[in-house]
C-alpha positions in Angstrom: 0.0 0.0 0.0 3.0 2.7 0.7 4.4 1.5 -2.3 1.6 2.4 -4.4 0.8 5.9 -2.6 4.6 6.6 -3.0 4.3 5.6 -6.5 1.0 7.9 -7.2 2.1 10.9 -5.1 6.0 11.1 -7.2 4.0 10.5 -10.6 2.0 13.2 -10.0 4.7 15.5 -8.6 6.2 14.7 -11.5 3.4 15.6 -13.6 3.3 18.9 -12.1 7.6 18.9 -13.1 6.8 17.9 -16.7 4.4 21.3 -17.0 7.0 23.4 -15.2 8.4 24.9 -18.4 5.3 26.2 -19.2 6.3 28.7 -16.9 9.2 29.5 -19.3 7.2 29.4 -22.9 4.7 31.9 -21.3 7.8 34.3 -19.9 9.1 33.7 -23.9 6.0 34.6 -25.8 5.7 37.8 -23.8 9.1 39.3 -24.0 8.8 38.3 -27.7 12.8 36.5 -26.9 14.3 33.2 -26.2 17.7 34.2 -25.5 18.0 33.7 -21.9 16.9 29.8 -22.5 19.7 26.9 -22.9 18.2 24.4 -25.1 21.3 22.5 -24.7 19.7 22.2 -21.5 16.4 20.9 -23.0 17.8 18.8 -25.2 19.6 16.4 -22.4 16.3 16.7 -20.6 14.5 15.6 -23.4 17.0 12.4 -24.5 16.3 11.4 -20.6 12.6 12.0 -20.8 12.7 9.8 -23.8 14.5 7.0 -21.8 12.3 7.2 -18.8 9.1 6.4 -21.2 11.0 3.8 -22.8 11.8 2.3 -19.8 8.8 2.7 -17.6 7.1 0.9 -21.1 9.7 -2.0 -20.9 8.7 -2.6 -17.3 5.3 -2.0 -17.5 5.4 0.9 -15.1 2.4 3.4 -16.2 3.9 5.7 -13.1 7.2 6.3 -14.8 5.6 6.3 -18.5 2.7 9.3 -18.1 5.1 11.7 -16.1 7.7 11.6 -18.8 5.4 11.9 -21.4 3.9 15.2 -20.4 7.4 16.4 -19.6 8.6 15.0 -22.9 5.3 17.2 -25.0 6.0 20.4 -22.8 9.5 20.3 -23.1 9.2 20.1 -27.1 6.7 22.7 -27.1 9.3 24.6 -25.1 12.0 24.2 -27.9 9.4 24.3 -30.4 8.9 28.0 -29.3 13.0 28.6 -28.4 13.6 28.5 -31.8 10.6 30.2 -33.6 11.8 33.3 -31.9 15.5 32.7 -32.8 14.5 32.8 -36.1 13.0 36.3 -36.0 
C-alpha cells in the first residue's frame, strides 16, 4: 500500500515537473525573446525524458511512463517555441 501511494504521489509531482516549463514558454511569448533559454539544457532533458518512457514501457510501469510523457510534450513545445523566436 505505501508502495503504491509513493508511486501515485511522485507520478504526479512529476506531472506537475513535466508542466513546469510552461512557466518559461509563457515568460518567452511575452518578452517576444528566447535568449536567456539553454536548449542544450532541454535537449539532455529531453533524450532522458525519452529514456524514462522507454523504460517505464519496458517494465510495465504506467507511473514512470505518463510523467515523462507530459514532460517530454512540454518540453518540445518549449524548444518548439526557443527556436521560432530565434528565427525572428
Amino acid at each position: 500500500m505505501a508502495v503504491s501511494v509513493l508511486a501515485a504521489s511522485a507520478s504526479a509531482w512529476g506531472v506537475l515537473m513535466g508542466l513546469s516549463p510552461l512557466l518559461q514558454i509563457r515568460r518567452m511569448l511575452r518578452e517576444r525573446s528566447s535568449r536567456e533559454v539553454s536548449l542544450g539544457y532541454f535537449a539532455i532533458l529531453l533524450a532522458g525524458f525519452l529514456l524514462w518512457i522507454c523504460y517505464g514501457l519496458a517494465a510495465g510501469n504506467i507511473w514512470l511512463v505518463v510523467p515523462n510523457s507530459i514532460a517530454l510534450l512540454v518540453g518540445l513545445t518549449l524548444v518548439t517555441v526557443a527556436l521560432r523566436l530565434r528565427r525572428r
